[in-house]
C-alpha positions in Angstrom: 24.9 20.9 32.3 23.2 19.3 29.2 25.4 17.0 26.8 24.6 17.1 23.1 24.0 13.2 21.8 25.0 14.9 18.6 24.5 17.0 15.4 21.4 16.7 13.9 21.8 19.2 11.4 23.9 21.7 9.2 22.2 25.1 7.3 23.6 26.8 4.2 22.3 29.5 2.6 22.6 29.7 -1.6 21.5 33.0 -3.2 17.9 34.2 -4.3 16.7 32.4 -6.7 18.5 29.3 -6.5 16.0 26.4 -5.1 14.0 26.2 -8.5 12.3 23.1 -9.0 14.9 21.3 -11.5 17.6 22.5 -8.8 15.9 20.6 -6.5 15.3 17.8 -8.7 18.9 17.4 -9.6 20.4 18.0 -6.0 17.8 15.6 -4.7 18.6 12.9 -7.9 22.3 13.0 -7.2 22.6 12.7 -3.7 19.7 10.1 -3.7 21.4 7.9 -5.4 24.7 8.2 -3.8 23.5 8.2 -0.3 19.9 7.5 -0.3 19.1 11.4 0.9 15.2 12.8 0.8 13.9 15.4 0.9 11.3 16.6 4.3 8.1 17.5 2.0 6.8 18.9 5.9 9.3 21.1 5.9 9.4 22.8 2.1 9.1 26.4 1.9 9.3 28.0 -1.6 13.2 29.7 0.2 13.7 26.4 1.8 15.1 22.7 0.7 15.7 20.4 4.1 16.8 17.3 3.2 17.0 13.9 5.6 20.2 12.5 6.0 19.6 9.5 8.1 18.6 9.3 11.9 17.3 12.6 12.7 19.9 14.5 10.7 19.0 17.1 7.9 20.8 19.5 5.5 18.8 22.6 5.4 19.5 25.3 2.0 17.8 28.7 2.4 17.7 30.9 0.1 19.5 34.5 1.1 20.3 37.8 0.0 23.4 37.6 1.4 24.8 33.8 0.6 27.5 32.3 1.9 31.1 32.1 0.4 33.1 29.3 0.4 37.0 29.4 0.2 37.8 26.0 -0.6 38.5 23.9 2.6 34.5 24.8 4.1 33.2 21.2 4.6 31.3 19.1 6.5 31.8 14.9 7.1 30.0 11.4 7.1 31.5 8.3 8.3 31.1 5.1 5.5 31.3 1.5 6.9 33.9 0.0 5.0 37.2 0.8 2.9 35.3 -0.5 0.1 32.0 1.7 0.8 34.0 4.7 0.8 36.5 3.5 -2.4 33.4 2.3 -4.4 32.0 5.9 -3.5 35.0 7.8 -4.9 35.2 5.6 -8.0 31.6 6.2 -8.5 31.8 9.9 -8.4 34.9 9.8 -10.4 33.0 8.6 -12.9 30.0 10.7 -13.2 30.0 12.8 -16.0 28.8 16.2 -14.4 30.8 19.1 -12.7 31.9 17.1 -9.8 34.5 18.6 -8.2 36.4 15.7 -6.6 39.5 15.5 -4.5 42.1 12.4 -4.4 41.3 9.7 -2.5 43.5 9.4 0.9 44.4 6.1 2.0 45.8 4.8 5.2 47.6 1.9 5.7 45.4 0.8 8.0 42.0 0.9 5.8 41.3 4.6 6.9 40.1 6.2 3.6 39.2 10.0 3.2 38.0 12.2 0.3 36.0 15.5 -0.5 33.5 16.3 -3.0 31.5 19.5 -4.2 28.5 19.2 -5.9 25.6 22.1 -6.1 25.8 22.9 -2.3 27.9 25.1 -1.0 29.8 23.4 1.4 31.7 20.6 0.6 30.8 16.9 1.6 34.2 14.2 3.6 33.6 10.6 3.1 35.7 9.1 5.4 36.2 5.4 7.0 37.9 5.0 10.3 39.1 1.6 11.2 
């Protein structure tokens, strides 16, 4: 039997309409900047934003008919390399002046550190550190 080496990427579909270039541009602005996040120009289609992640890993948004909903908890995680990484991180967002939606920052005892954020993709993004 085959054994994943791991998750190379995640897909969400946003409604008709949505990937308009200044979308784009202010998706791929915000998460730039926070996380250093690209775009794949090899793999744009008019319905289509992938986006590199690091490693082989992407985020792909298609554009559908029939989006997805999202409840509220609907997430998906990165690891940071430091306490500090992921506290500079939530200060950083808690800062920014646009519709961020931004959850308290969890802290362990023992430097673990833990937060959610929603910002123009459907699913929310968990920073977390683990010790």
């Amino acid at each position: 039997m085959a054994v994943p080496i791991g998750l190379n990427h995640i897909a969400m579909s946003v409604p008709s309409g949505t990937l308009t270039p200044e979308y784009r541009a202010q998706l791929l602005e915000f998460y730039g900047k926070l996380f250093g996040w690209r775009e794949l120009d090899s793999l744009r289609l008019p319905d289509r934003l992938t986006i590199a992640v690091g490693g082989h890993c992407y985020v792909n948004l298609r554009e559908r008919s029939a989006s997805m909903v999202c409840s509220g908890y609907e997430h998906f995680g990165i690891v940071v390399g430091s306490t500090d990484e992921a506290e500079e991180l939530w200060a950083v967002l808690h800062r920014d002046a646009r519709d961020v939606h931004l959850e308290p920052l969890t802290r362990g005892e023992d430097g673990y550190r833990s937060f959610r954020f929603r910002y123009l993709i459907p699913l929310a993004v968990e920073v977390q550190f683990f010790p």
